[in-house]
C-alpha positions as CSV (number, residue, x, y, z in Angstrom):
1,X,89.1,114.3,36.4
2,X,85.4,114.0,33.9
3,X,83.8,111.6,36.8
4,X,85.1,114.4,39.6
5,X,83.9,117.4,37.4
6,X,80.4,116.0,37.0
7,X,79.8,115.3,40.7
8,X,80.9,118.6,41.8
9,X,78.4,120.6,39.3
10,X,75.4,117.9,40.4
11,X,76.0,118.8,43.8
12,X,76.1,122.5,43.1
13,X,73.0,121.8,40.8
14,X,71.1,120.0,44.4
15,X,72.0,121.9,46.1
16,X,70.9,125.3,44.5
17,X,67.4,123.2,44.3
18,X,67.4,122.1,48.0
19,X,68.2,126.0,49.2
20,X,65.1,127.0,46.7
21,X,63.0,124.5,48.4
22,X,63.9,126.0,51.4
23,X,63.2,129.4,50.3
24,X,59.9,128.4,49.6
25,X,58.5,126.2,52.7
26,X,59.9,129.0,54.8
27,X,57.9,131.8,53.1
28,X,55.1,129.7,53.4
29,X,54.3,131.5,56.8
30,X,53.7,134.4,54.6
31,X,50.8,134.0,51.8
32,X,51.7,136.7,49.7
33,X,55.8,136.0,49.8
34,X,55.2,132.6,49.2
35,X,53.0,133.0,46.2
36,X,55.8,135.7,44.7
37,X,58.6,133.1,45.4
38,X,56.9,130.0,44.0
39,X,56.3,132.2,40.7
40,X,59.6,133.1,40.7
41,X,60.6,129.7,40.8
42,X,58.5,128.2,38.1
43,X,59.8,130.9,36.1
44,X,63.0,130.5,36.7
45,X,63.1,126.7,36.4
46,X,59.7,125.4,35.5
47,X,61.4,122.0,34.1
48,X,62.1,121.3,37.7
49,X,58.0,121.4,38.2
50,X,55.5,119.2,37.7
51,X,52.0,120.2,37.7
52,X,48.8,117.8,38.3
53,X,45.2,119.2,37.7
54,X,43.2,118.1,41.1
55,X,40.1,119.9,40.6
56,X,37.8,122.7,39.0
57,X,36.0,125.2,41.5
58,X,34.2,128.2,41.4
59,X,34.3,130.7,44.6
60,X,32.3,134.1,44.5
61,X,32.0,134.0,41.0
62,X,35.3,133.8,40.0
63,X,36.4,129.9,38.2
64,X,39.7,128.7,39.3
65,X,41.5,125.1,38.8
66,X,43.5,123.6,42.1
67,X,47.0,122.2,40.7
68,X,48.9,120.1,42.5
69,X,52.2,121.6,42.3
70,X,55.4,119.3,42.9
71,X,59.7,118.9,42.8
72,X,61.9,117.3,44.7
73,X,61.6,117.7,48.4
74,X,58.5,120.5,47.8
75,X,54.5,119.7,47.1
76,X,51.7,122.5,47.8
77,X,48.3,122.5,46.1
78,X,47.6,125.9,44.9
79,X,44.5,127.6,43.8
80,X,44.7,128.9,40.1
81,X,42.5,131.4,38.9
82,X,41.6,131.5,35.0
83,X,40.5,133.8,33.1
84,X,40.9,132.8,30.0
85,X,40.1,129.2,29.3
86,X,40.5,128.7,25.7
87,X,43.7,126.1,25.2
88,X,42.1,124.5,27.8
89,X,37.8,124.7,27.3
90,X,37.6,121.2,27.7
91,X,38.3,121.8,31.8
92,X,35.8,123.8,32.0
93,X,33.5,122.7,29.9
94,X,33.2,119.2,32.0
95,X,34.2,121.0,35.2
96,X,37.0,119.2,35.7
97,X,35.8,115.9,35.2
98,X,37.9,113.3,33.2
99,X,40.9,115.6,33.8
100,X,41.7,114.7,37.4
101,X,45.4,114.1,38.1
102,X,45.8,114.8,34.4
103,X,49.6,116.4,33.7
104,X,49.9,120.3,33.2
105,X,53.0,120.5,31.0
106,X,54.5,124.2,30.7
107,X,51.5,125.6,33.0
108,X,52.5,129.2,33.4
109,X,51.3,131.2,36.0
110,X,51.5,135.0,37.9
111,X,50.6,136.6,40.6
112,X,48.2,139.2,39.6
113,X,47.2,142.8,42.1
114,X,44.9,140.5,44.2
115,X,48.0,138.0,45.3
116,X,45.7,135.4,43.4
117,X,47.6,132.9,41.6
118,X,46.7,133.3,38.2
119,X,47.1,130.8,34.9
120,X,48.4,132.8,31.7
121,X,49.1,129.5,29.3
122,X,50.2,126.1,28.9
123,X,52.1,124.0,26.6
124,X,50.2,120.5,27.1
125,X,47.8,118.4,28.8
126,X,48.9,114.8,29.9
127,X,46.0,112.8,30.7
């Protein structure tokens, strides 16, 4: 009965993550919905993310880091605007550089009144 049990609750556990997934690539026709849903998702579940640093840019004035955000069955690269950089200066102060591909453990983000995605912490780097 244990081995039956524990199948049934990891396919209701895959497939709660594979209807998510879906949620999000189909709201990808629509920026704005699929930024909200994504955030809602990390949110919700950020265990089930894992976040890789790709780059550091800067476009009219404002800084931003472009994560590489991935789960089963889901990837997009996402542009993250900062604000405030001090748990993590050393981005910035090197641009980016050394940190490629570097692990974002417990990024948090939001969506702030400009449907920007926007970082407000993180737990660890992973280089």
């Amino acid at each position: 009965m244990k081995p039956l049990l524990i199948s049934a609750l990891l396919l209701v556990a895959v497939a709660s993550g594979c209807a998510n997934n879906t949620e999000l690539n189909n709201s990808r026709t629509n920026p704005n919905l699929f930024k909200a849903t994504l955030v809602k998702e990390i949110n919700a579940r950020p265990q089930s993310f894992d976040f890789e640093l790709d780059k550091y840019f800067v476009k009219d004035g404002k800084e931003y880091l472009s994560v590489n955000v991935s789960r089963a069955n889901f990837k997009a690269t996402i542009p993250v605007l900062v604000n405030n950089w001090d748990k993590i200066a050393g981005i910035k102060s090197t641009k980016g550089m050394g940190y490629r591909g570097a692990g974002l453990e417990g990024l948090k983000l939001a969506v702030n009144h400009d449907y920007e995605f926007e970082y407000k912490g993180l737990d660890k780097i992973n280089d």
